[in-house]
N, C-alpha and C positions, 0 to 999 in steps of 0.2 A: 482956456487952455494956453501955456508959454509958447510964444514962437520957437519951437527948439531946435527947429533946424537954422535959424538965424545965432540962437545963441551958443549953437555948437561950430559955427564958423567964425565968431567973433574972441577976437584977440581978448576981450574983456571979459570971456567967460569966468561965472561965478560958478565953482563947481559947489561946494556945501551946497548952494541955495538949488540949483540945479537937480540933485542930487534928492532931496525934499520933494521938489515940485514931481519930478518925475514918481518919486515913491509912492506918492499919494495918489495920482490916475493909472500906477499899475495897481493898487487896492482898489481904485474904485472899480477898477475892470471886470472885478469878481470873479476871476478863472479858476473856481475852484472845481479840483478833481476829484471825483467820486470812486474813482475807480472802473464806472462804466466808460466804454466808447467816446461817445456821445457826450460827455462832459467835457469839463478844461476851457474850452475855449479858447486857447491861448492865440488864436491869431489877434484877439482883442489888445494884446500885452505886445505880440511882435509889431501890429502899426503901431504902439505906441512908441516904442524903441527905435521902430523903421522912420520915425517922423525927427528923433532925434538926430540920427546918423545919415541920410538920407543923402546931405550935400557936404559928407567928410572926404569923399573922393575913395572911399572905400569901397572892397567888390563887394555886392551884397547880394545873399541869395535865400528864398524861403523856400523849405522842404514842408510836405502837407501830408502825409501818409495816409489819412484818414480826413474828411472835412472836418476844418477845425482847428485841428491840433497840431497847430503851425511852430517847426523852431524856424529862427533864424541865424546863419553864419556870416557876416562881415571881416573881411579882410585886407589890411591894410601890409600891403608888400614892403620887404625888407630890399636892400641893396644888394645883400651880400648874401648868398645865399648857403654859405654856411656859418653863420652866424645862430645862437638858439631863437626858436620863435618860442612863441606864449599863446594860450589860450585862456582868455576869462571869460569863464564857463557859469551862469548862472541860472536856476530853471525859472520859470515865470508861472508857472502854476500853485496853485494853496491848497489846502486841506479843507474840507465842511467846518462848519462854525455850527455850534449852540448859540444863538444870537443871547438867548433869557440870561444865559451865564454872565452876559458883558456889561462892563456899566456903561462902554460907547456902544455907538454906533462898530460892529467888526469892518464894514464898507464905507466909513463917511471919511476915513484914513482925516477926520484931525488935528490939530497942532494942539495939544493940553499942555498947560503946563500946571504941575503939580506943586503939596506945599512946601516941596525944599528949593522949590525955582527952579527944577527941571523940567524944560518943553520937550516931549514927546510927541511921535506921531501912531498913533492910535490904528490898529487894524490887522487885519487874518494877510500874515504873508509880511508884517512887517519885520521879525527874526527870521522869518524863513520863506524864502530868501531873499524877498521883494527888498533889502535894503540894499542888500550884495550886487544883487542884479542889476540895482539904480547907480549905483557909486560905480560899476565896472563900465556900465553904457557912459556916464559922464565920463571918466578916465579914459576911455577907447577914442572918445570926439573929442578930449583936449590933445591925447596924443596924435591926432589924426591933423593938426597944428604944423606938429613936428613932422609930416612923414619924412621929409626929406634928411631929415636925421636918422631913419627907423635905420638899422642894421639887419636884425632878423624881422619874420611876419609877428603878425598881432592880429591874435584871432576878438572876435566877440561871439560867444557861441549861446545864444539866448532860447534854450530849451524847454521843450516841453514836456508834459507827463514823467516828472523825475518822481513823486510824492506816489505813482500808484506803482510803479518800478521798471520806469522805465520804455516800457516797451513801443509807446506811439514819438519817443525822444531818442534820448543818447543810444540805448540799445540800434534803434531801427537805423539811426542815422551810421552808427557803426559798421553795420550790416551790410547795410545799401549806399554810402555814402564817406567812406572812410578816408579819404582823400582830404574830402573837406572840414574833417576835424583835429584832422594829425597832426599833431605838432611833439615837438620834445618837450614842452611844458606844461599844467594846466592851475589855472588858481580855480579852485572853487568853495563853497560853504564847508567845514566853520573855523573856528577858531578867532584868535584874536583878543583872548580875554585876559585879563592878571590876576597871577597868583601869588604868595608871597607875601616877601616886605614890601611896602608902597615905594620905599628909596630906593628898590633893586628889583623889582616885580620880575616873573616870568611869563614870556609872554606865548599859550597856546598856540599851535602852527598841526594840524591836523596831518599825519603821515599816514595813516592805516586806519582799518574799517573791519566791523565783524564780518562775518559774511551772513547771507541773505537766504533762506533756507524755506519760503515760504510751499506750505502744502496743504492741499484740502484731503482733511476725510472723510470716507462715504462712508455711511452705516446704512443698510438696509435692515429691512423688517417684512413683516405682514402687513397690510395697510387692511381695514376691518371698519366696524360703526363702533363710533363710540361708547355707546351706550352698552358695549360687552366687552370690558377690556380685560375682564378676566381669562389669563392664560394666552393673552395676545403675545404678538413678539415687536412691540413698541421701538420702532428706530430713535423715537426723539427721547423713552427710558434708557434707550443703549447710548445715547450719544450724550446722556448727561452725567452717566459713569465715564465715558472717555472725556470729557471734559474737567469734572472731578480728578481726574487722577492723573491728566494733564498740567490740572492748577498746583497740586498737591506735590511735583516730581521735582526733587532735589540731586541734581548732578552732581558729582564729582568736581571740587574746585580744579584748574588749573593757572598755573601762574606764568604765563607768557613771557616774552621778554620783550613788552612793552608795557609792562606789569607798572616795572620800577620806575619808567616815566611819567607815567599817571602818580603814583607816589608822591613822584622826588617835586612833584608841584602845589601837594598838598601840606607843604611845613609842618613835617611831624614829628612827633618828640620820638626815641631812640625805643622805646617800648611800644609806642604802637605801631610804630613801624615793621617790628619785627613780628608784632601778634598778624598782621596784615601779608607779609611774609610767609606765613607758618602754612601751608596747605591744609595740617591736621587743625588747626585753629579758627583759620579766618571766616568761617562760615556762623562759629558762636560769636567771635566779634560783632561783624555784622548784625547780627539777630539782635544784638544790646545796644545799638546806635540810635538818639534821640532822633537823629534826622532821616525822616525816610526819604528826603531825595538825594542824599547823599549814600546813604544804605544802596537804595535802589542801583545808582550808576557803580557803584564798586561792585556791588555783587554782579551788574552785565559784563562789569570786563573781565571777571574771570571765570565766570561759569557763560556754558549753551545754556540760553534760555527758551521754554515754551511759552508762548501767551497764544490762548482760542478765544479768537475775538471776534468772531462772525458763525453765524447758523442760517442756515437757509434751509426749511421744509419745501424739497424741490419739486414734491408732486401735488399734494395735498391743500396747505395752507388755508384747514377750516377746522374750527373746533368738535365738527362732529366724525370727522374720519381721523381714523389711528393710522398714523404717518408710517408709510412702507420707507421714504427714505429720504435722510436727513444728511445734512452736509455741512460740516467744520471747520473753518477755515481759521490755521496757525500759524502765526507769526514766529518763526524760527533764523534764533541769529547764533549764529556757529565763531568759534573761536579760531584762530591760525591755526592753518594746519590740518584741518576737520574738515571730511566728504561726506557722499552720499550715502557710505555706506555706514558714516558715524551717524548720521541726521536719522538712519533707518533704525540703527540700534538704542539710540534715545527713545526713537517713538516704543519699543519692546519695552524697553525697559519700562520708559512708564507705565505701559498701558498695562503688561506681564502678557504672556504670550496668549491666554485666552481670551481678553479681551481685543490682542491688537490683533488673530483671526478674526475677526469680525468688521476689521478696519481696511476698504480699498485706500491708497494712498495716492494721491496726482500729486504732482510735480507743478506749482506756477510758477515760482521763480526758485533761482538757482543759481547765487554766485557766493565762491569763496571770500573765506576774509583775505583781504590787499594791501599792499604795503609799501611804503615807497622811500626809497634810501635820504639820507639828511648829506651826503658830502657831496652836493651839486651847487653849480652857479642860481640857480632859484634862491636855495637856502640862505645862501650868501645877501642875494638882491634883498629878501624880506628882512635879517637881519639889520644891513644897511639901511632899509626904508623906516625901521622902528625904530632905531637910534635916533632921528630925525624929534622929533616929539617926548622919549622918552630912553634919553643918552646912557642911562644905568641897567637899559631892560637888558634881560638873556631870551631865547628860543627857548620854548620847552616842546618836545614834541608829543604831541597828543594823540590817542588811541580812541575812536569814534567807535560807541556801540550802537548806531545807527546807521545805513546806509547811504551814500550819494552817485552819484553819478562821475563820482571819481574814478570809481570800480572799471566802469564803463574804458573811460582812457588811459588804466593804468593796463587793461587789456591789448589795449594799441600799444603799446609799449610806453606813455607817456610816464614824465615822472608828475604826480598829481599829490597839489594840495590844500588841504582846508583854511582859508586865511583870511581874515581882515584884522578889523586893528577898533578896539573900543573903548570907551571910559574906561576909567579906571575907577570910576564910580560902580561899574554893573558888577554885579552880584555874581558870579558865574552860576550858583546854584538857582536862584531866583531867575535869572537869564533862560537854565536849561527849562523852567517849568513852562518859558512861555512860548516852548515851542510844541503846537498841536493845543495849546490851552487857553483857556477866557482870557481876555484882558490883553493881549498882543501888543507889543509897541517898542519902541527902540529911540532912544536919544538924538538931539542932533548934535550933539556934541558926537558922538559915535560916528552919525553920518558924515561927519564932516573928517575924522580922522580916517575914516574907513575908506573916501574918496583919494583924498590925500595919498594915503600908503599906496594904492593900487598905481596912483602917478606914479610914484618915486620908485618902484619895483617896475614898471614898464622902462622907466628912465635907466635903471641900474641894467637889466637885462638885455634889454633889445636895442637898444640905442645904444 
């Protein structure tokens, strides 16, 4: 393992290489979140972190809510205390892996290089957001150099349980904890990628987030022996028609106004433009698109989408008893502007009212879509930081149909956004497949820019 508290005191810090070594012992850490309790592990990822920063002269402090599932906040004091501060915000927890799927190792996190001569680092957590997370800790200890420059604070907010939503992380720390994450600014995942011409590329900056609508249904039944299921009342028959007609539910387009900036960074000719435009249209567009992942991400951002992606047989769980009651658990992502009482009337709608009588609804999570304005000094600092590397780039700002943890601080009033900075080689659509999917990894060419930008945005803003 690299001395890193040695080389986060040293003037001759390598951040790229840094930035790498780190990436790779927070995959090997394995913190992946299941969604149970008892998962994550992430205090494995906070000593990793804490061993980094450790002798930057920063205040550091770890919150545990539950054993385990440790974030950590470092902070590095400003002069001036009205000056903006900054919060780079990263979680350190991953998603389960299909090991069979990969053609590495998901956990050996190493260096391949492929046949066009790009070296990769290989692993669950390396788009999401183990590389973010690694380039913000090295940034936070070469600024930590400088303190005597800082103007405003400089947070390092290294979180946990952001992937199950929140709740043993940003949320608890919110809760219980608010003081030590406030700031007026936050960087966190994603963005950063080019679209465009390559002489004038635009470059993603993450402003706004669907909102998060998760809810379980309960279907009950008769629970009975198998072997008589005639005229039974089958909860796991019942719950496979509400899943069916879940899958099957086609909302109502609506077109936002952050519609046109997902658009305006897609270069498109002056007719599809408008077919994409058309409310009455854009749904048969879509359906005729060769690419289903690009299908896929236009159709989230302008429709609420359902997906039921979990069942739990909560009493039974044997093939010869008829399940009294069965339990659905959907992933519900709501568009601006849409409550509880929209997320209620979608569930009718699809279900139609006799089927959704039969449907108890819980509430697990529950936050709106967020949104954070563009005419800030932030905005300003990451433009400035991306000229650096790439002197012809524009901002585009982007509309996330996934959740983060930005929700969380944009709740604190913070202005919060999705941002690093990457080849200009990646693929944005191949990029988004490899978040949650086989194969994971990230350039170092990316890691090395994506270090860089965070310097030159701490440099612009707080100093």
């Amino acid at each position: 393992m690299p001395d890193w508290a040695a080389m986060a005191t040293s003037d001759q810090l390598n951040s790229a290489s840094a930035t790498i070594d780190l990436l790779q012992h927070l995959i090997r850490a394995r913190c992946v979140n299941t969604g149970a309790a008892d998962s994550g592990h992430e205090h494995r990822a906070v000593d990793l972190i804490g061993a980094v920063i450790e002798n930057t002269g920063a205040e550091i402090e770890r919150y545990e809510p539950i054993p385990g599932r440790v974030s950590l906040v470092a902070r590095l004091r400003g002069s001036d205390p009205e000056a903006p501060s900054l919060c780079l915000m990263g979680h350190t927890d991953v998603v389960p892996v299909d090991e069979a799927g990969w053609d590495h190792d998901p956990f050996g996190a190493e260096l391949i290089t492929d046949a066009d001569g790009r070296t990769e680092v290989w692993g669950r957590g390396a788009v999401d957001m183990l590389n973010l997370t690694s380039a913000m800790t090295i940034a936070f200890a070469t600024a930590a150099h400088r303190r005597d420059r800082l103007r405003g604070d400089l947070v390092l907010f290294a979180v946990a349980d952001e992937e199950a939503g929140s709740v043993h992380g940003a949320q608890w720390m919110a809760d219980h904890h608010r003081d030590a994450i406030a700031t007026d600014y936050v960087l966190t995942e994603s963005g950063g990628l080019h679209t465009g011409p390559s002489d004038a590329p635009r470059i993603s900056v993450a402003v706004a987030e669907k909102g998060v609508a998760w809810r379980r249904l309960r279907i009950r039944g008769v629970p009975g022996h198998g072997s008589r299921p005639y005229r039974s009342d089958n909860a796991l028959v019942t719950a496979a028609a509400v899943i069916d007609r879940l899958a099957r539910y086609r909302p109502t387009p609506r077109l936002h106004e952050m519609w046109q900036h997902e658009l305006d960074g897609l270069g498109l000719d002056d007719e599809t433009r408008a077919r994409l435009m058309d409310p009455g249209g854009i749904d048969e567009f879509l359906a005729g698109l060769e690419s289903d992942g690009l299908a896929a991400h236009l159709h989230a951002c302008t429709h609420t989408t359902m997906s039921p992606n979990a069942v739990h047989d909560a009493v039974s769980m044997k093939t010869n008893i008829i399940p009294g009651l069965v339990e659905i658990d959907v992933d519900i992502r709501t568009l601006p502007g849409e409550t509880d009482d929209d997320v209620a009337q979608h569930l009718r709608s699809a279900l139609g009212d006799a089927l959704y009588g039969r449907v108890e609804v819980e509430t697990l999570i529950n936050h709106p879509a967020s949104m954070s304005r563009t005419d800030t000094a932030l905005w300003d600092a990451i433009a400035t930081a991306v000229s650096h590397p790439f002197p012809d780039a524009t901002l585009r700002p982007h509309f996330m149909v996934g959740f983060t943890d930005a929700r969380v601080m944009r709740q604190l009033g913070a202005v919060a956004y999705g941002a690093g900075l990457f080849s200009p080689e990646m693929d944005p659509a191949e990029f988004g497949q490899r978040f949650h999917g086989h194969n994971e990894r990230i350039d170092i060419e990316s890691l090395a820019l994506t270090t860089e930008f965070y310097e030159r945005v701490i440099t612009g803003l707080v100093m």
